[in-house]
N, C-alpha and C positions, 0 to 999 in steps of 0.2 A: 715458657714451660716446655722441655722435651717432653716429645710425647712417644710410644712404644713404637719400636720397626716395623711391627704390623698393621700400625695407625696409616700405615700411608699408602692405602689402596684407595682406588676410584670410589667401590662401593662405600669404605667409611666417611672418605670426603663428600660424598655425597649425601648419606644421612646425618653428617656433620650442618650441611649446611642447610639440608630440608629441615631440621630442629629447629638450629637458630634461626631461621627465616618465618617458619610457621610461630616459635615464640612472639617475633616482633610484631606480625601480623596478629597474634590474638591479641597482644598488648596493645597496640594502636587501635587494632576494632573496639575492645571494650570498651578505653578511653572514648572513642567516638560517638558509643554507646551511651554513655554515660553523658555527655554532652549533649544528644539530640532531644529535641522536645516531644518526638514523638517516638516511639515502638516503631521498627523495622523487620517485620518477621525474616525477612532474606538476611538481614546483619545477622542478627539472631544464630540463625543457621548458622554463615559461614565463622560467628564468633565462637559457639559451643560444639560443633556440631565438627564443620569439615575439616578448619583449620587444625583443631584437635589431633585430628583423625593424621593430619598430614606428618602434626609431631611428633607422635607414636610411629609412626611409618618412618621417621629419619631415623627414631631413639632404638629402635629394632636395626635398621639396616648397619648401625656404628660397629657393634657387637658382632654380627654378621659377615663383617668386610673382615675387622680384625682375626677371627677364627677362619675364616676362605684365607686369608693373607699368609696366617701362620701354618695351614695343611702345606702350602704352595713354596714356601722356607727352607731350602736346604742346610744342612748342617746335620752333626749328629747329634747336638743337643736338642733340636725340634725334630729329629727323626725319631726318636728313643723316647722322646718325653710327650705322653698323651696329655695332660694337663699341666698348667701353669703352675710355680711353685711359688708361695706365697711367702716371701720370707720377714716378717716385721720388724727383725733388727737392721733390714739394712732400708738407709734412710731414704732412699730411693723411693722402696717401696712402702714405706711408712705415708710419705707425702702424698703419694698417688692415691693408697687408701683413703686418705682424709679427704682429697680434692675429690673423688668420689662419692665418698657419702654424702657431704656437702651439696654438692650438685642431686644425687640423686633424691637426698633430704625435699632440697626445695622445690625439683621436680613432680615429688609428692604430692607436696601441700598444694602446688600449680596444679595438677592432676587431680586431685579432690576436691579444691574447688571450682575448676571446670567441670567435673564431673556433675556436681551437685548444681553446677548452673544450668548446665546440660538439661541434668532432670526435670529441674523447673521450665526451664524453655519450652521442651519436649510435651509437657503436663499445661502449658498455656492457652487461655483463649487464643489467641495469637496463630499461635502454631497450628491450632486445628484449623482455623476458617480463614488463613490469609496465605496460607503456602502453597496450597494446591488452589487461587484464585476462583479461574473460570470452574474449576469442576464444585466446588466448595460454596462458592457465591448465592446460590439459594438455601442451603442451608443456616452458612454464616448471615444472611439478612434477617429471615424470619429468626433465626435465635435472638439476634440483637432489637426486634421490635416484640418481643415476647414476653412474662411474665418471670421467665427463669434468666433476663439476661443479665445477671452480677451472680449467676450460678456458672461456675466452670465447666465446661465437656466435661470433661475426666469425671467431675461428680454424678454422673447419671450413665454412660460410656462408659465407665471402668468403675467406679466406686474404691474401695478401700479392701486393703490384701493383697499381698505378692502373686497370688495365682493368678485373678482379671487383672492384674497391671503386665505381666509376662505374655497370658492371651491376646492383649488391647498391642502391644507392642509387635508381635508379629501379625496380628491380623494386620497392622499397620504396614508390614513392610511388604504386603501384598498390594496394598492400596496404593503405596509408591509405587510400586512395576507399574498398576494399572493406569496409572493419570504417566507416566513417562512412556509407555507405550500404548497408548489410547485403550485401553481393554477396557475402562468401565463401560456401564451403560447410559442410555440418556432415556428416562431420568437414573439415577440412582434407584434402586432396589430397598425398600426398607429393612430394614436387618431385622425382623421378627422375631426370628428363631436363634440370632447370637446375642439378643439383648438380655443383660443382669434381671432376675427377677426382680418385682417393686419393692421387694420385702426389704433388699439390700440395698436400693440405691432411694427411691420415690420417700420411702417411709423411714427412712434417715430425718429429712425435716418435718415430713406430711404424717403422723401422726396417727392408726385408724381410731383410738382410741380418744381422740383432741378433735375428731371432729366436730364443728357448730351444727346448730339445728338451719332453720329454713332461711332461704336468703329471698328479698325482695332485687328482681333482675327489672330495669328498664330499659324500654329498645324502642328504635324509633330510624323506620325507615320511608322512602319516598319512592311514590309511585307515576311512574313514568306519562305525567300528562302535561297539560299548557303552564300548571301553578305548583310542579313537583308537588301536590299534595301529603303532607304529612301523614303519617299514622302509627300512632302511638302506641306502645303495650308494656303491660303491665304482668310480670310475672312472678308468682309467691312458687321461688325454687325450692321440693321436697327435697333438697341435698339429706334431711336429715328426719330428726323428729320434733316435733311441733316444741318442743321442751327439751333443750339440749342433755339434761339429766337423764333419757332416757336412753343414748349412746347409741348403739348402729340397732337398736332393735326394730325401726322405719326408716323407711325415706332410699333413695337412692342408694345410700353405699352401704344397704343393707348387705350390699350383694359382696362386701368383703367382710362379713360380721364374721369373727375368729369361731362362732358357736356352730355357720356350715360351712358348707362346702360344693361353690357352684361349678362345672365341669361342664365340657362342652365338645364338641369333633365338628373342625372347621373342613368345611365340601370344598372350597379352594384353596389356591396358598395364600390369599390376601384376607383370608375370611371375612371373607364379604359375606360366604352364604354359610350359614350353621343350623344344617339338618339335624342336630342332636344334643341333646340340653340334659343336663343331670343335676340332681338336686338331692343333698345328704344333707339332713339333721343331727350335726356330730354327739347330741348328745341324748336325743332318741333313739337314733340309728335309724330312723326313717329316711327309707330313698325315694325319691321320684322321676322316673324316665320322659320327659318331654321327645316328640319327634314332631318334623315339619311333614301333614300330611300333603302337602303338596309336592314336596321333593323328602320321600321317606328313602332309606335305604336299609339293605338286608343288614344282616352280622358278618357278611364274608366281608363287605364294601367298607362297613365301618370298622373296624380290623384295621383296615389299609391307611382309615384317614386321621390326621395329624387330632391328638387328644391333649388339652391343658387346661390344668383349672385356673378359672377367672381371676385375674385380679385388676388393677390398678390403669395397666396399661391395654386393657381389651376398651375401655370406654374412653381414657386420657389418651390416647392413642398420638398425636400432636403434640405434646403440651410445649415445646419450644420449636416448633421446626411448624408452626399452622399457615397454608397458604390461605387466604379470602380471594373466594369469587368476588367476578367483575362487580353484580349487585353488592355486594356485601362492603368488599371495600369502596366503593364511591359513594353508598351510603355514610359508610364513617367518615370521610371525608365532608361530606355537607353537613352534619349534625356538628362537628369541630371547627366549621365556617371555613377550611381550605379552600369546597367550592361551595360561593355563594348559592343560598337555596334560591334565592329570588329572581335569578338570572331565568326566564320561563325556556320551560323545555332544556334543561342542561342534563336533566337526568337523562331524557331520552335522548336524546346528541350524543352523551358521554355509550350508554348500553349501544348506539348503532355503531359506533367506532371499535368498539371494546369486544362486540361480537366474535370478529375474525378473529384467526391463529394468524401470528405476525413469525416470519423468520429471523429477525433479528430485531435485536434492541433500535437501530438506529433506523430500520424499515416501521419498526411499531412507534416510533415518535412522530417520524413524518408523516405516516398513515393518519395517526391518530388524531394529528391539527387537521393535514389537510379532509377527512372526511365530517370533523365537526364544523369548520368553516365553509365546507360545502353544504353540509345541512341545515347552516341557518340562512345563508345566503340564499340559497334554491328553496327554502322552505318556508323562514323565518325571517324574511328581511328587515323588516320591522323594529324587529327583535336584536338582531345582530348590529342595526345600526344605531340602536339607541345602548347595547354594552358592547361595544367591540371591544376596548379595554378590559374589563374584567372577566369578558369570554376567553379573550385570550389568556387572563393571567389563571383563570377556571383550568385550561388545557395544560395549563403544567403542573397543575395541581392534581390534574388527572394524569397526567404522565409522569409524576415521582410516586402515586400510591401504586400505578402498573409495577413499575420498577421492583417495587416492594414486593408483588406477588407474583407476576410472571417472568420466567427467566426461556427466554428463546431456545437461547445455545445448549442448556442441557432441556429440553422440554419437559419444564416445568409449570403447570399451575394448580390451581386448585382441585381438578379432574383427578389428576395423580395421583394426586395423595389423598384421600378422602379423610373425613374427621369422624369420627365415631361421636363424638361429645353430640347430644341432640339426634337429628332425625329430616335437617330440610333439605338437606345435599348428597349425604350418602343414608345408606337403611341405619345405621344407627343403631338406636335401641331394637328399630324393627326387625334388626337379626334375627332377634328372640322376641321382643315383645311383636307378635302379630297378630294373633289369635288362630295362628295354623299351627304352631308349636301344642300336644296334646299329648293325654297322659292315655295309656289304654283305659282307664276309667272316664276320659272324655274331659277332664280339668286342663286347662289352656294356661296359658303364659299371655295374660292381657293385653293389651296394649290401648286402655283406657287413658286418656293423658291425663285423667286428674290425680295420676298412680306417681306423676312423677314434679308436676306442677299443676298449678292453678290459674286461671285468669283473674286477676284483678281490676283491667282496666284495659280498652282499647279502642281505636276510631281515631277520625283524624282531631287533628289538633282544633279546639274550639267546639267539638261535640263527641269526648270522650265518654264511653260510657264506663259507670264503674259499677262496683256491688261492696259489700263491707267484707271485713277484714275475715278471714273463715271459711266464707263462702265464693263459688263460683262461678262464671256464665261461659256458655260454651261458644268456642270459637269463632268468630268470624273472618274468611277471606278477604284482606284487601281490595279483591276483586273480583266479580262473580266472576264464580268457574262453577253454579248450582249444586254444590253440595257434592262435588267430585271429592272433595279433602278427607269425608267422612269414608269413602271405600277403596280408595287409593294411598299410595302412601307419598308422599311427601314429594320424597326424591326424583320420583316420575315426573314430575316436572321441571323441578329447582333443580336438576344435575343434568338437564337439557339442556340448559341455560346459558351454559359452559363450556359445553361439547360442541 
């Protein structure tokens, strides 16, 4: 095939051959693709993504050379003539039309559907939690051991609509500088204030109007002595009202009933502290002003601080991204039988290891054996010589749930991120529910806990105590601490725990 006198410059041979070389390259990856048993997010990339990118970059430079070629052409037919003349009768140019369209035809349909692969790729679990690895890695973990993990990012991250897929795509391309030029932070920063409201993303599947009435929660943790002592509870969850027919007018999620409207002004950026609680009856019109009299502020101060009405995500605040403390996860670990409960003292072995901040993954493995097989040796001999096997197979079993929730490299654990769901690790409901929250007529914001659940059942295993179904008995400590539970809150201890 002759091709035109201005075909033959450097610049078009060489987007000549960046084309055809980046086509064979996407054609061989795909195939590859296509072949492999598992998902490669890096293929991924270079199949949709760069090599794409490389063949647009030839199919522009061809056009480019040929027009530079012809400005640089002497003669007075290309001195005189600004554009090319297109003649269809003669066959020349008849042929080159066709071979043109043809090419550019299938170039096309090459182009849209790498395009459309593209978007797919781009929009995949994959892509979010395995392309940026090390920085990604605590997130992509607890998503994948989560409730939501056959939900997509993109569905809660971006939801549905060209505007958050356009915002989600350049916040994105911020987030690329930042992991190729170290700029993020360690840990990651929760995005508070760029996240979709619930209304658009959470309540796509969740329903407020499908919510159930009360759930019965069982829990069952062990306490750090010679026979891991069990102890067991039993808890009747107020998620709702006693009789699902009666809808959000009790129970927990009363607090997204579409009839108010609860409002709040967070005293940090984490809001953690919330001096200012509001409460509108939309169909009274009745307000109610709550302040914390212990940290009250004027109207100049609250002016200044960040104001959003509650919903969804002030209490789900986790809901795929939840680190477990050290108690918490080795706890579920032994109820699942990973670590044998009978092994004596593994509880306490596993919490003296698990105390420390470890700087890396491979420092916190070796620590983690050698300070539990120095604590049973120095401590336990006995002990360690009648399970050395199954202590040791206990120590991996405690070193893949670490894995799970603490990540070194970006300093990550349970501390960080605090979980709003409940009350024993961060304040929780006690944000508001504390009984310093008050109306200037002196009405509080309770923080009774039979407001939110009940006791059913609790003690160790073989001297449970229970009460019948309706009613309640108020809590008892695993462990004396003499009724500090009752005027303290929670977190004062349990989030020491970790620190």
């Amino acid at each position: 095939m002759k091709m035109p006198r201005n075909a033959y410059n450097w610049i078009t041979i060489t987007g000549f051959l960046l084309a055809v070389n980046s086509l064979i390259v996407i054609i061989l990856l795909f195939l590859f693709t296509m072949l492999q048993s598992e998902s490669n997010p890096y293929m991924g990339l270079f199949t949709f993504i760069v090599s794409p990118a490389f063949l647009v970059l030839g199919l522009l430079l061809i056009p480019i050379g040929m027009l530079n070629k012809r400005r640089k052409m002497k003669g007075q037919e290309y001195a005189t003539q600004k554009w090319p003349v297109l003649d269809m009768n003669n066959k020349i140019n008849r042929t080159a039309v066709v071979r043109i369209s043809i090419i550019t035809l299938v170039l096309l349909v090459a182009t849209a559907m790498g395009s459309y692969q593209a978007f797919h790729y781009t929009e995949s679990v994959k892509f979010c939690g395995e392309l940026c690895h090390k920085v990604m890695e605590p997130e992509y973990t607890a998503y994948q051991n989560s409730s939501h993990a056959n939900v997509r990012c993109v569905e809660c991250h971006v939801g549905e609509g060209a505007g958050w897929y356009v915002k989600s795509k350049l916040s994105g391309l911020y987030q690329v500088y930042s992991v190729i030029f170290k700029k993020y932070s360690t840990p990651i920063e929760t995005p508070l204030r760029n996240l979709r409201p619930a209304s658009e993303t959470c309540e796509r599947c969740h329903w407020p109007e499908k919510f159930y009435s009360q759930k019965l929660r069982n829990l069952r943790s062990y306490i750090a002595d010679s026979g891991n002592t069990e102890w067991n509870t039993s808890l009747l969850m107020k998620i709702g009202p006693q009789y699902s027919a009666k809808g959000l007018s009790e129970g927990i999620h009363w607090h997204i009933n579409k009839g108010i409207k609860i409002e709040y002004a967070a005293g940090t950026n984490d809001r953690e502290s919330i001096p200012w609680v509001k409460y509108t009856d939309l169909k009274s019109g009745k307000v109610k002003i709550f302040m914390d009299e212990e940290n009250p502020v004027d109207n100049k101060a609250l002016d200044s601080l960040e104001k959003r009405t509650m919903d969804c995500m002030d209490c789900h605040n986790r809901p795929s991204h939840k680190y477990l403390s050290a108690p918490n996860f080795i706890d579920n670990a032994m109820v699942s039988g990973k670590i044998p409960a009978d092994i004596p003292f593994i509880k306490m072995a596993a919490m003296e290891a698990l105390k420390v901040t470890y700087n890396t993954k491979d420092s916190a493995h070796m620590a983690i054996k050698d300070v539990i097989v120095t604590y049973y040796k120095d401590e336990q001999p006995e002990a360690y010589a009648k399970n050395t096997q199954r202590i040791n197979k206990a120590i991996l079993a405690i070193i893949g749930e670490y894995d799970k929730n603490v990540f070194p490299f970006m300093k990550v654990d349970a501390t960080r991120y605090l979980d709003h769901i409940g009350h024993l690790e961060s304040d929780g409901c006690f944000r508001c529910h504390s009984d310093r929250h008050k109306t200037a007529s002196g009405e509080t914001i309770s923080r009774n806990c039979d407001m939110c659940h009940s006791f059913l059942a609790q003690g160790p295993t073989g001297k449970v105590q229970t009460v019948a179904l309706g009613n309640s008995m108020e809590f008892v400590h695993p462990t004396e601490i003499r009724g500090k539970w009752k005027t303290a809150l929670c977190s004062e201890c349990h989030k020491v725990l970790y620190e």
